[in-house]
C-alpha positions as CSV (number, residue, x, y, z in Angstrom):
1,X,44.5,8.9,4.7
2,X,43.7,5.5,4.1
3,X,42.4,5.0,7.5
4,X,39.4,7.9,6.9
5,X,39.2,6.4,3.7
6,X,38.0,3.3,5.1
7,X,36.6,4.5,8.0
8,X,34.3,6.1,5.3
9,X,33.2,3.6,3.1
10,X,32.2,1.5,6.1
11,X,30.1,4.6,7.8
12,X,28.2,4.9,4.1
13,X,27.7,0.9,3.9
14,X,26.1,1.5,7.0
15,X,23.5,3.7,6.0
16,X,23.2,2.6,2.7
17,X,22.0,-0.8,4.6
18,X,19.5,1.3,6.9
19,X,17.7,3.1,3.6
20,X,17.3,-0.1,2.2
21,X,15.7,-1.7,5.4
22,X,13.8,1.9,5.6
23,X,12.2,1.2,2.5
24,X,11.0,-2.2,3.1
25,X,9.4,-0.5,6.5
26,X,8.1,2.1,5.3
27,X,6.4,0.0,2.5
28,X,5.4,-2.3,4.8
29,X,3.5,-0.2,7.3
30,X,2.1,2.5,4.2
31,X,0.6,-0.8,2.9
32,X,-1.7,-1.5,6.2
33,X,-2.5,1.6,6.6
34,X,-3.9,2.3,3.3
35,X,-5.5,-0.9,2.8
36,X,-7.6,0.0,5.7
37,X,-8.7,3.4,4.5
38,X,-9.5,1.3,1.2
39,X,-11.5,-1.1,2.4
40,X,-14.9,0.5,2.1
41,X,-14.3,1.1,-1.7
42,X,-13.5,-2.9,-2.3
43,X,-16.6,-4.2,-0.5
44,X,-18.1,-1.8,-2.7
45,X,-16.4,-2.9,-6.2
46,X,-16.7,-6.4,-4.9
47,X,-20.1,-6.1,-4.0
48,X,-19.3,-8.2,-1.0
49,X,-20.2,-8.1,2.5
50,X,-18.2,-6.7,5.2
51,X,-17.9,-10.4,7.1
52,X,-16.2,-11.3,4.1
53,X,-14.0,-8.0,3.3
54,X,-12.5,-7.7,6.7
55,X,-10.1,-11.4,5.5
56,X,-8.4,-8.9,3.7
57,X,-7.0,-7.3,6.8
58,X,-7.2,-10.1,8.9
59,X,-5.5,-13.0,6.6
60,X,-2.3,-10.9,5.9
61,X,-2.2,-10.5,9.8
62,X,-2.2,-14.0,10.5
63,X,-0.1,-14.9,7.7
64,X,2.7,-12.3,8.9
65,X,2.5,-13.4,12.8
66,X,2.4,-17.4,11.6
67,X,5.9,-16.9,9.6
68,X,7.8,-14.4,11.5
69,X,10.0,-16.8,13.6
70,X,10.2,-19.3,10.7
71,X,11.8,-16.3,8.3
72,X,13.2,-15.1,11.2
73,X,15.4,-18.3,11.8
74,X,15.7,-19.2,8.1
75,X,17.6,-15.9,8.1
76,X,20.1,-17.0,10.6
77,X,20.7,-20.2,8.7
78,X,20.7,-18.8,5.2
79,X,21.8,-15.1,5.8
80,X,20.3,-11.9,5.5
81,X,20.6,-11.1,2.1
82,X,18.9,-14.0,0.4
83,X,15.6,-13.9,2.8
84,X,15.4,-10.8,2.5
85,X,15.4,-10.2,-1.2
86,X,13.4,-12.9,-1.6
87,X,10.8,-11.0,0.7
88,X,10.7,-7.8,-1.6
89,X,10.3,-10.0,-4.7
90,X,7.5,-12.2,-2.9
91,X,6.3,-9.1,-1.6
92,X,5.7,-7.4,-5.2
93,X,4.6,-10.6,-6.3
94,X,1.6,-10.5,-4.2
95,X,1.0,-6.9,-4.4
96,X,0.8,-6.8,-8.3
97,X,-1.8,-9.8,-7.5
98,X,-3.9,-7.9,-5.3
99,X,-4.4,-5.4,-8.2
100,X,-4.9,-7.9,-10.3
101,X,-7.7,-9.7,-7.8
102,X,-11.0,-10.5,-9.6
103,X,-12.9,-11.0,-6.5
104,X,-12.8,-11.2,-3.1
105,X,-11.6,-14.7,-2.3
106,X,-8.7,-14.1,-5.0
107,X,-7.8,-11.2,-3.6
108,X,-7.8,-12.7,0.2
109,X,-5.1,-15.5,-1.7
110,X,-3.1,-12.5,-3.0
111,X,-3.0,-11.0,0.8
112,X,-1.3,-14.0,1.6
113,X,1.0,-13.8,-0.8
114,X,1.9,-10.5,0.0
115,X,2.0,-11.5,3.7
116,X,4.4,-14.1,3.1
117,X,6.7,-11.6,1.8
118,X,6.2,-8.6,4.4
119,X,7.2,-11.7,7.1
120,X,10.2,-12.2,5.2
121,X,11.1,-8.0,5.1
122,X,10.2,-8.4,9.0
123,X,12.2,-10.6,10.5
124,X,15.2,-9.5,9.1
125,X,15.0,-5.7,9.6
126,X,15.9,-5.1,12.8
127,X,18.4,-7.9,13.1
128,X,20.3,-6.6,9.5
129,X,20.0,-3.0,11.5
130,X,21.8,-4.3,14.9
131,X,24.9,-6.6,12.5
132,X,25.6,-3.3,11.0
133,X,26.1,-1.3,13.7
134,X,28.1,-1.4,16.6
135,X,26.7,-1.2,20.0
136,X,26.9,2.8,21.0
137,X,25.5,3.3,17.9
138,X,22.1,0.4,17.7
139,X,19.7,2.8,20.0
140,X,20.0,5.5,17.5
141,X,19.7,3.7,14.2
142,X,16.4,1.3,15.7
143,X,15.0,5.0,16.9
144,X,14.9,6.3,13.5
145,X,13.4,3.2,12.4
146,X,11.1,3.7,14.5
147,X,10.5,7.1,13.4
148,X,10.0,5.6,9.7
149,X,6.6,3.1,11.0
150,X,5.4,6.6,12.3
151,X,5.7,8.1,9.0
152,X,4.2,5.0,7.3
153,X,1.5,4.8,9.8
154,X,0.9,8.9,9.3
155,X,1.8,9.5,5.6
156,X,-0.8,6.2,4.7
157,X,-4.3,7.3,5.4
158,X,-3.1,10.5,3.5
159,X,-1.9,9.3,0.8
160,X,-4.5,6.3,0.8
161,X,-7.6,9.2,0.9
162,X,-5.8,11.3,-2.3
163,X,-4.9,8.2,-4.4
164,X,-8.9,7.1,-3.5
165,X,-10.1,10.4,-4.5
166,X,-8.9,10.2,-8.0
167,X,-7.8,6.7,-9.2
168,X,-9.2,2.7,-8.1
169,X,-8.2,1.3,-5.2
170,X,-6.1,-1.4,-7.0
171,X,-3.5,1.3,-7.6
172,X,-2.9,1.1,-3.6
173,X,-1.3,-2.3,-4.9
174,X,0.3,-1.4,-8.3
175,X,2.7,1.5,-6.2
176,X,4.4,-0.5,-4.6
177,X,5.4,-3.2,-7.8
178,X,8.3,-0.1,-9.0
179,X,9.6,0.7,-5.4
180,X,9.6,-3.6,-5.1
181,X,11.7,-4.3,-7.9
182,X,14.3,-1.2,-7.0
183,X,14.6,-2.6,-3.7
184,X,14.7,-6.0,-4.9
185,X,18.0,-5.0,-7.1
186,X,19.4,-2.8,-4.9
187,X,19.7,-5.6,-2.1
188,X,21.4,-7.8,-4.2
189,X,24.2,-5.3,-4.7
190,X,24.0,-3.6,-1.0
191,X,24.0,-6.4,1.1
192,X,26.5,-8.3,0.0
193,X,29.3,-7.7,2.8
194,X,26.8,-7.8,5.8
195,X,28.7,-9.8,8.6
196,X,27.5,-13.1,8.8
197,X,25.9,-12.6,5.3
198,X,26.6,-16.5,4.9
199,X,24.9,-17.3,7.3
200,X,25.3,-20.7,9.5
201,X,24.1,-23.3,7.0
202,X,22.2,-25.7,10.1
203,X,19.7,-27.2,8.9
204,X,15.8,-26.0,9.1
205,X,13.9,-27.5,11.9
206,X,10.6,-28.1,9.8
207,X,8.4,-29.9,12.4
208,X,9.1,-26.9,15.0
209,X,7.9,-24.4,11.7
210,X,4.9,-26.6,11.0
211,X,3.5,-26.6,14.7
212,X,4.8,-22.8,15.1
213,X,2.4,-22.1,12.0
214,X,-0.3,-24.3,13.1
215,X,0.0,-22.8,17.2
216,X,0.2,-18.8,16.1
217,X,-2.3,-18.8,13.7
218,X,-4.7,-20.9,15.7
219,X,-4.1,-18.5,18.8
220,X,-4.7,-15.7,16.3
221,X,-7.4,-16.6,14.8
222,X,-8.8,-17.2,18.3
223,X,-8.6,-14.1,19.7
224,X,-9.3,-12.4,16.6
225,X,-13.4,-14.0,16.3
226,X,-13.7,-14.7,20.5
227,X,-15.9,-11.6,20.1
228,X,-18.1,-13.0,17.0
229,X,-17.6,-16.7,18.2
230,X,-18.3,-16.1,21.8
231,X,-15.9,-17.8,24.6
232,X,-18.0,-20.8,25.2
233,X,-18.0,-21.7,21.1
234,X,-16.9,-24.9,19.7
235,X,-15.0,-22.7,17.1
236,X,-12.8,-20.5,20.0
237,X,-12.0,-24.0,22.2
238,X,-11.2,-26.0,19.1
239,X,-8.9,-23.3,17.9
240,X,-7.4,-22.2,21.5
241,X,-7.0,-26.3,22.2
242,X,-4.9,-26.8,18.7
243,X,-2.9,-23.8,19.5
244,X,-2.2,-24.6,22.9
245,X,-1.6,-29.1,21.5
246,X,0.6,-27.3,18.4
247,X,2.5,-25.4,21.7
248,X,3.3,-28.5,23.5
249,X,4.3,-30.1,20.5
250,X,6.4,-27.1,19.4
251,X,8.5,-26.9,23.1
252,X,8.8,-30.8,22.8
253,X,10.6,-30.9,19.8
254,X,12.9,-28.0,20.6
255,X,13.9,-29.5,23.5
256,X,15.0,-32.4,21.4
257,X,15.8,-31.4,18.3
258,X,19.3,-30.4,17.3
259,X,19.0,-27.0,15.6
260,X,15.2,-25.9,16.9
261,X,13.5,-22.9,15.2
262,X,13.4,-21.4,18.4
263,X,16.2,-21.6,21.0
264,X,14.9,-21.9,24.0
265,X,18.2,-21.1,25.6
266,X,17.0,-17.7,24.7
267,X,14.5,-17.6,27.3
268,X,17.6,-17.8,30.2
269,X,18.6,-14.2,29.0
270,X,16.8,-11.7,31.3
271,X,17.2,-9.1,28.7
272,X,15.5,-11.1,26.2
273,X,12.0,-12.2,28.2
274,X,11.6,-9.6,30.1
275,X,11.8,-7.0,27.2
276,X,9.8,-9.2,25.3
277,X,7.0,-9.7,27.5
278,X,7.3,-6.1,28.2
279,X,6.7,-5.3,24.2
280,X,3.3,-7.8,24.0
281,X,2.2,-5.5,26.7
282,X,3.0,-2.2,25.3
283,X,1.1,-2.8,22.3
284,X,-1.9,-4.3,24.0
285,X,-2.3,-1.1,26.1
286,X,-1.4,0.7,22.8
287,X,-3.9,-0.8,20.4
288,X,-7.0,-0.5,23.5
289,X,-6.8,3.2,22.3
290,X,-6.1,3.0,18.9
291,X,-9.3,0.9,18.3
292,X,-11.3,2.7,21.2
293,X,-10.5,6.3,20.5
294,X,-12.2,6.5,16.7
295,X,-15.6,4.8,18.5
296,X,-15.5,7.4,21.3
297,X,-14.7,10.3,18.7
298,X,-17.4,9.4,16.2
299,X,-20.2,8.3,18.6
300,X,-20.6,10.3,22.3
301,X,-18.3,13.2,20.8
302,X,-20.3,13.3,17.2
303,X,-16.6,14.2,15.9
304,X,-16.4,13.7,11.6
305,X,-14.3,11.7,10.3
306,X,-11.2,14.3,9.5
307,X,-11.8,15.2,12.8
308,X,-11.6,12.0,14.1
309,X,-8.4,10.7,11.6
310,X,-6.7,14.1,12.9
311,X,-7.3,13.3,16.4
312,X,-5.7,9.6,15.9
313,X,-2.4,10.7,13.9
314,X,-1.1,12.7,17.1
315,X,0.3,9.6,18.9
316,X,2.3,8.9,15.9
317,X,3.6,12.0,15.4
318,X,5.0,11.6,18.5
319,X,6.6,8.7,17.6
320,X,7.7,10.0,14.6
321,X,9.6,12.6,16.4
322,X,10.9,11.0,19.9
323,X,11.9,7.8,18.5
324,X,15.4,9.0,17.0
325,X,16.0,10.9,20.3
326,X,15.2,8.0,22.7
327,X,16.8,5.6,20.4
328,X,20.5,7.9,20.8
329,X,19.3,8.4,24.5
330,X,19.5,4.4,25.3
331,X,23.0,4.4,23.6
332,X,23.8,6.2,26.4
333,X,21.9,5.7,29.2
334,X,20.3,2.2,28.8
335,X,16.8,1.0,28.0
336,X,15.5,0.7,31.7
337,X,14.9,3.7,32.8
338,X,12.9,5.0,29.4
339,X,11.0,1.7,28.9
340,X,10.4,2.2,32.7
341,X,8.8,5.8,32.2
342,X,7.2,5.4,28.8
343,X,5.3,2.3,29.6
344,X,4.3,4.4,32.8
345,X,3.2,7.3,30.8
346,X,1.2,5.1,28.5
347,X,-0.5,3.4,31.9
348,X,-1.2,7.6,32.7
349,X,-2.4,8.3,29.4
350,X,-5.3,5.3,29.9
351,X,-6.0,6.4,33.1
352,X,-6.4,10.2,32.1
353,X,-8.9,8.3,29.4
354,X,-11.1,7.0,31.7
355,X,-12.4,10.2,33.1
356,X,-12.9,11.8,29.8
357,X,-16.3,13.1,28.8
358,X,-18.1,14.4,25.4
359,X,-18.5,17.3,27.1
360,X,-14.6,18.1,26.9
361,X,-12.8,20.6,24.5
362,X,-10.5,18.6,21.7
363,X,-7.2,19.8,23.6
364,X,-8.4,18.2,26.5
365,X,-8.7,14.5,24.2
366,X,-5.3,15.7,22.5
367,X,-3.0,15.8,25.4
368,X,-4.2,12.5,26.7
369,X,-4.0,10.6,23.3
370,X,-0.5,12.9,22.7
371,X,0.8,10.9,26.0
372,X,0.4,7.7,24.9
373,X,1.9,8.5,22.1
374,X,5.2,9.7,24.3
375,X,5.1,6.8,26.5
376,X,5.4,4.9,23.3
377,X,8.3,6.2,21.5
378,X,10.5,6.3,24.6
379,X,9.4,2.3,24.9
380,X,10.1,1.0,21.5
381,X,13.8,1.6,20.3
382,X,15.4,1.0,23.7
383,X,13.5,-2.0,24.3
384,X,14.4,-3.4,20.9
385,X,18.2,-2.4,21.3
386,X,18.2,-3.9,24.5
387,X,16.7,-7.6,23.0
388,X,18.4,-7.4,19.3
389,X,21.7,-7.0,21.8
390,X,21.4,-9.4,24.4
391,X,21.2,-12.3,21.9
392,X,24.6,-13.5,19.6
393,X,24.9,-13.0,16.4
394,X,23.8,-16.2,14.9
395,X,20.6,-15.9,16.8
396,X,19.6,-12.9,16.0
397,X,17.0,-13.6,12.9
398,X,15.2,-15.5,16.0
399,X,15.1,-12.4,18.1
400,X,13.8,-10.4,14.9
401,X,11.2,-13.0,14.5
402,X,10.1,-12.8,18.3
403,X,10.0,-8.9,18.4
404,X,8.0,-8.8,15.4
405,X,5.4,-11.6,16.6
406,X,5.3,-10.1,20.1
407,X,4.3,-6.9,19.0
408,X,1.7,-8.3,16.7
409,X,0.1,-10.8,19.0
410,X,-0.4,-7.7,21.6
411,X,-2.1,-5.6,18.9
412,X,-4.4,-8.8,18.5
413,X,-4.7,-9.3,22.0
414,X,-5.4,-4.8,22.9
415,X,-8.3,-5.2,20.3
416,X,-9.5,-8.7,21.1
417,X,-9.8,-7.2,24.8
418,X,-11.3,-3.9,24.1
419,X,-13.8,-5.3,21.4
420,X,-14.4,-8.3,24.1
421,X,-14.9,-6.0,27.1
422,X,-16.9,-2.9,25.3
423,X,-19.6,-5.2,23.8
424,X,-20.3,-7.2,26.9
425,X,-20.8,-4.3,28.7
426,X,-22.4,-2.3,26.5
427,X,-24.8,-4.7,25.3
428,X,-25.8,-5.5,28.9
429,X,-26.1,-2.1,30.1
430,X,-28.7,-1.5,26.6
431,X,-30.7,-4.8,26.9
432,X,-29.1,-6.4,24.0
433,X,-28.6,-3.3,22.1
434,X,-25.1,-2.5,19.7
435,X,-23.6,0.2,18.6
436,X,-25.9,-0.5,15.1
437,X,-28.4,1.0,17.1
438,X,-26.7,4.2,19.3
439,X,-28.6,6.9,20.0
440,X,-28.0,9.7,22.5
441,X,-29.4,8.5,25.3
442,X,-26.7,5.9,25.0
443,X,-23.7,7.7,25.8
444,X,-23.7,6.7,29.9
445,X,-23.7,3.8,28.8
446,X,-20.9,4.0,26.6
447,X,-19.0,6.0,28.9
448,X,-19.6,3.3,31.4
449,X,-18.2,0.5,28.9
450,X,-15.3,2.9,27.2
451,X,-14.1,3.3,31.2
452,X,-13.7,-0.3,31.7
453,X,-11.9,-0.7,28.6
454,X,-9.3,2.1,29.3
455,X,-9.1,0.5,32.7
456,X,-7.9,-3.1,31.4
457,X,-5.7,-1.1,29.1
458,X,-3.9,0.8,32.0
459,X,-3.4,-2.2,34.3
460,X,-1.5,-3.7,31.3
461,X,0.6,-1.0,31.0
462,X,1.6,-0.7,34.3
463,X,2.2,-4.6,34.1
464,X,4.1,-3.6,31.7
465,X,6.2,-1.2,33.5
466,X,6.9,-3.8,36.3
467,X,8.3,-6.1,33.5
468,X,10.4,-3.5,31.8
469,X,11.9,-2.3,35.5
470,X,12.6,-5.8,36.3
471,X,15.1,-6.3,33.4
472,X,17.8,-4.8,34.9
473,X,20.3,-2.9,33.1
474,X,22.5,-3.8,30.5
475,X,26.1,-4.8,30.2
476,X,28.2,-2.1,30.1
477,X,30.8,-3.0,27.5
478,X,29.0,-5.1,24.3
479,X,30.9,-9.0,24.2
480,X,31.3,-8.1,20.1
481,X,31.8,-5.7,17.7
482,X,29.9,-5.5,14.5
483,X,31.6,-4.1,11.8
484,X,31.8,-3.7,8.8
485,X,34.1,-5.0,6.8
């Protein structure tokens, strides 16, 4: 009896821990996508332009990519608990300040506040997910958090258009101050017996943060404006050249610092790099269609815009379906073989792209889009298992961190790419012309342009799927358990 009883109370710590970390998620990834379906109605409000409106989005991204490994390691030193609080409360913070924004450069400060938070809530979630449960058991609970982005990503243009159609847009902001504080409270009392929850008290390696900052939100910011700056600017090589100096700088002092940011010891386990790699490339692929697909949709196709937003939910559907399944399928089987075949069905899914046409019915453009969607959710929950596992304990804030920035900087680098590659082509193709000025007669040439793109995209993926074959498979007994106690 008092072996169930315990046997109990550490199955429901368990998942008590995975709501709370399902919250911050969910909040998380409901935020983005909302903000984005709100961004019309603040330029409006604002009266500002849209060069100056788009630092809403782009400010919190390169505030959440610049901090992720710093958060990621501070967690590791300082445990779990602590960062991670402190991220809900910073993350409120911010949010009641975007509602509270006067204008647009106040609320651009605000985004970074929030950012700084939703970096915190980052790096820890999937390594407070992997110290909670043991091994047979990590594929399962990192699928359903998978499935919980999907239903951010899916619930927020929803729920972003209804709160729109009848209240301001600051109340996008003021929903999540209530959900913030609860969380806030509820992780002070709930993750109090994580293992390791002390964490290892070395000191912070603050000239590795500094450069890390400087390096990933240089390199960001590069490939972010390479389109509107042009590869031959003064603004993209004196941003690539401090990036690639703040690198140098970064790799120089963790080789002799004592307790780096970022053990580079890390990059001797296979199952770390390779995974990794294999993740940056994923979401490149992923994100060519995600930005392509609406500009296909609204222009050669003449689709509407519920139309269109219909169309682009279906992949994450998928995902919101298939995540839990492959997720309890790698607990079994491994990660190699389904991040093999899903980033292979993404590579298909681009390819299938490429000889699509306006002319097509919408099934046709739905089983293509629902492909990548597939190859997706098989990727994402094994591949994460198989990195958050391959690292020890007292490392694995770090490997948070780097899952978290990987998957960012290939979102940054799929729509840096397709944005690059469509323009050039386009514009050369029209004599100078944009998309400002389509017309019909256009659309060879934007079928010409949207074929090169998907093309780049599918040579990714199956980059990709090289990578993610080459990892191997993983040890069959785990060298720790992780339980609660």
């Amino acid at each position: 009896m008092e072996w169930y009883l315990c046997m109990t109370r550490i199955y429901t710590k368990k998942w008590k821990i995975f709501s709370l970390v399902a919250v911050s998620i969910f909040m998380s990834t409901l935020d983005s996508s909302i903000v984005n379906v709100a961004l019309p109605y603040i330029m409006q409000d604002m009266a500002a332009d849209i060069a100056t409106i788009q630092w809403v989005v782009l400010i919190y991204l390169l505030t959440v990519s610049s901090l992720l490994l710093t958060f990621g390691r501070l967690s590791d030193i300082k445990g779990r608990q602590s960062i991670y609080v402190s991220g809900f409360m910073v993350f409120t913070l911010g949010s009641f300040f975007c509602g509270m924004a006067s204008s647009p450069f106040l609320l651009i400060l605000a985004r970074v506040i929030q950012g700084a938070g939703a970096s915190m809530l980052m790096a820890c979630s999937p390594a407070l997910v992997v110290d909670v449960f043991e091994k047979e058991e990590r594929g399962r609970a990192l699928g359903m958090m998978g499935a919980v982005v999907a239903g951010g990503l899916t619930l927020g243009p929803v729920l972003g258009g209804f709160i729109l159609e009848y209240l301001s847009w600051r109340s996008i902001f003021y929903i999540n101050i209530p959900i913030g504080i609860g969380a806030s409270v509820a992780g002070i009392f709930v993750l109090k017996e994580i293992p390791g929850g002390g964490g290892s008290r070395e000191p912070l390696d603050y000239a590795g943060s500094l450069t890390m900052i400087i390096g990933l939100f240089s390199l960001i910011l590069s490939l972010t404006k390479v389109s509107a700056w042009g590869f031959f600017s003064f603004q993209f090589a004196g941003c690539f050249a401090l990036a690639g100096v703040a690198g140098a700088i970064f790799i120089f002092n963790a080789n002799r610092s004592a307790y780096p940011l970022f053990d580079l010891n890390l990059l001797k386990i296979r199952l770390f790099v390779l995974p990794l790699a294999a993740s940056g490339l994923l979401f490149a692929a992923l994100f060519v269609i995600i930005f392509m697909m609406p500009f296909y949709l609204t222009y050669p196709c003449g689709f509407s815009a519920v139309q269109t937003g219909g169309i682009m939910v279906v992949p994450f559907l998928f995902l919101l379906f298939i995540s839990p399944v492959s997720g309890a399928l790698s607990d079994r089987f491994g990660s190699r073989g389904l991040c093999s075949f899903g980033m292979l069905l993404l590579g298909m899914s681009l390819v299938f792209l490429m000889f699509i046409s306006p002319a097509m019915t919408t099934p046709a453009i739905l089983w293509r889009v629902a492909l990548a969607g597939i190859g997706t959710a098989l990727f994402v929950s094994p591949n994460n298992t198989a990195i958050m596992g391959a690292v020890p304990r007292t490392r694995r804030g770090i490997a948070s961190g780097a899952v978290a920035t990987a998957r960012n900087l290939g979102m940054v680098m799929g729509v840096t790419l397709a944005g690059t590659l469509f323009t050039s082509s386009f514009t050369h193709l029209t004599r100078g012309s944009g998309l400002d000025s389509y017309t019909p007669a256009m659309v060879p040439y934007f079928m010409v342009s949207f074929q090169k793109v998907m093309g780049a995209g599918a040579l990714m993926a199956f980059v990709g799927a090289v990578f993610a074959f080459a990892r191997g498979n993983e040890p069959r007994k785990p060298n720790e358990t992780n339980k609660i106690k």
